[in-house]
C-alpha positions, 0 to 999 in steps of 0.5 A, a space after each residue: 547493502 542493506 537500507 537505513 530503515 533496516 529488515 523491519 521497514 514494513 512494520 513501521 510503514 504501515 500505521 494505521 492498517 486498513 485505512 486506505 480500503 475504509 477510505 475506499 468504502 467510503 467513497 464505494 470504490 475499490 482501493 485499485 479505483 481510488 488509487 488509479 484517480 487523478 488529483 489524490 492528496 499526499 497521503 493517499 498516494 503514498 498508501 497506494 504505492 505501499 500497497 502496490 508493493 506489498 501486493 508484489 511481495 506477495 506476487 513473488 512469494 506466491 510465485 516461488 512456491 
C-alpha cells in the first residue's frame, strides 16, 4: 500500500536544495556536526532526518549494485 504522498514524495520534500549544507557553512561545521548538536529548531532537525534518509536511499542502491 503505498503512502498518501505518492511515488514522488522526494520532490516535494526538498524545497530549497542545498539549504542545510549553506546552513552548516555558515556556522563552519559539516552538516553531520550540526545535525548531531542539541537544541536545533524544527526546521533543522527536520533537514537533518531528511538527509539522513536520503543518504540510506543511496546506501542501499550503492549496496545492490
Amino acid at each position: 500500500m503505498a503512502s498518501k504522498g505518492g511515488k514522488k514524495w522526494i520532490q516535494k520534500a526538498i524545497k530549497n536544495p542545498g539549504a542545510l549544507t549553506e546552513k552548516a557553512e555558515r556556522k563552519g561545521m559539516t552538516i553531520d556536526q550540526l545535525c548531531y548538536r542539541k537544541n536545533l529548531d524544527t526546521r533543522t532537525k527536520r533537514q537533518c532526518n531528511l538527509g539522513r534518509t536520503l543518504q540510506e536511499f543511496v546506501r542501499r542502491r550503492k549496496k545492490g549494485d
